[in-house]
C-alpha positions as CSV (number, residue, x, y, z in Angstrom):
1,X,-11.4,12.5,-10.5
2,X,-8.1,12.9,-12.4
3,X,-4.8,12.1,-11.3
4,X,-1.2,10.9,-12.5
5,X,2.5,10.2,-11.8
6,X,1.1,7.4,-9.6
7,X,3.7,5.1,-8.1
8,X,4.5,3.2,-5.1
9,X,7.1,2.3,-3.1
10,X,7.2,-1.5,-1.6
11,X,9.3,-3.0,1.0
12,X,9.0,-6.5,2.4
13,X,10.9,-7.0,5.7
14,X,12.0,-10.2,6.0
15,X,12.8,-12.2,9.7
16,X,15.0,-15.6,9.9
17,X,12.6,-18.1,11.3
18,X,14.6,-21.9,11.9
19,X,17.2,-21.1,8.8
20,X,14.0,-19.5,6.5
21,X,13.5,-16.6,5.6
22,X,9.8,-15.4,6.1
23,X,8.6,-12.2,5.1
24,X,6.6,-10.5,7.9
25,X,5.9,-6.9,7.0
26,X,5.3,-4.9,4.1
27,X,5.7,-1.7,3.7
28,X,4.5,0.7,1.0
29,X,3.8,4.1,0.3
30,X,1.7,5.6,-2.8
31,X,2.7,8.7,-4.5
32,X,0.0,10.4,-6.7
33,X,-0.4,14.0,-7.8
34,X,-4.2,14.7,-7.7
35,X,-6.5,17.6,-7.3
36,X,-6.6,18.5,-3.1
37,X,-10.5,18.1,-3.9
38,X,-10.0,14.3,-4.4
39,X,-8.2,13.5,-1.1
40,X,-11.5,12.1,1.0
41,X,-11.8,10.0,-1.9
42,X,-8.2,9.0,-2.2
43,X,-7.7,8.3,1.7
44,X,-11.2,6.0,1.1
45,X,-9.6,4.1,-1.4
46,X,-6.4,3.2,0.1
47,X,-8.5,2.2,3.2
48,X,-10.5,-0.5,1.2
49,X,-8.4,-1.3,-1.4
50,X,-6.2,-4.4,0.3
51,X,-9.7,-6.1,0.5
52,X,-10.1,-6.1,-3.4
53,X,-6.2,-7.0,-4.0
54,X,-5.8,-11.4,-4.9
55,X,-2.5,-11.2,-3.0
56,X,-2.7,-8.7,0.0
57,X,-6.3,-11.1,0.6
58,X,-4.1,-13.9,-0.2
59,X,-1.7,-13.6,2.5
60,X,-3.4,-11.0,5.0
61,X,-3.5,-13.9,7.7
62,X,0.4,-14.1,7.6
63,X,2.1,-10.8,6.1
64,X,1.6,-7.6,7.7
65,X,0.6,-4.9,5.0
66,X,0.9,-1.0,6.2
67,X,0.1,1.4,3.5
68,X,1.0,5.3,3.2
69,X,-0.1,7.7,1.1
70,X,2.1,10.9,-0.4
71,X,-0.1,13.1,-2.1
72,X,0.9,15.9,-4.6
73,X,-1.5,19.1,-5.1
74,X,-1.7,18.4,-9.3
C-alpha cells in the first residue's frame, strides 16, 4: 500500500455545561490520495483505528468521536 498528502481535519464542538465549557463532539475528516485498490483496506483502518489511539480510548466514555474519510484516486 502506498499513499500520501495525508491530512485531517479536526473539530471539537464544545457545549456550556454550569459556566464550563465541555467538549462533546469531535469531528474529523481524513484526506489521503491512495491507489482506489487500497480503499477496503483504508475504510478497515479508519474503522479500528480509534481503538489503538491513547486519547480517543482515553476519553471514548465522555467525547463523541465521528470520523470521515475523503479519498483521492493517487
Amino acid at each position: 500500500m502506498s499513499f500520501s498528502d495525508l491530512r485531517a481535519d479536526t473539530v471539537g464542538e464544545v457545549e456550556v455545561e454550569g459556566k464550563v465549557l465541555v467538549v462533546k463532539r469531535i469531528r474529523q475528516v481524513f484526506h489521503l490520495t491512495a491507489s482506489e485498490d487500497d480503499r477496503d483496506t483504508i475504510n478497515c483502518v479508519l474503522e479500528v483505528y480509534a481503538d489503538s489511539c491513547p486519547v480517543a480510548r482515553s476519553v471514548k466514555d465522555s467525547i463523541e468521536i465521528m470520523s470521515g474519510l475523503e479519498m483521492n484516486a493517487g
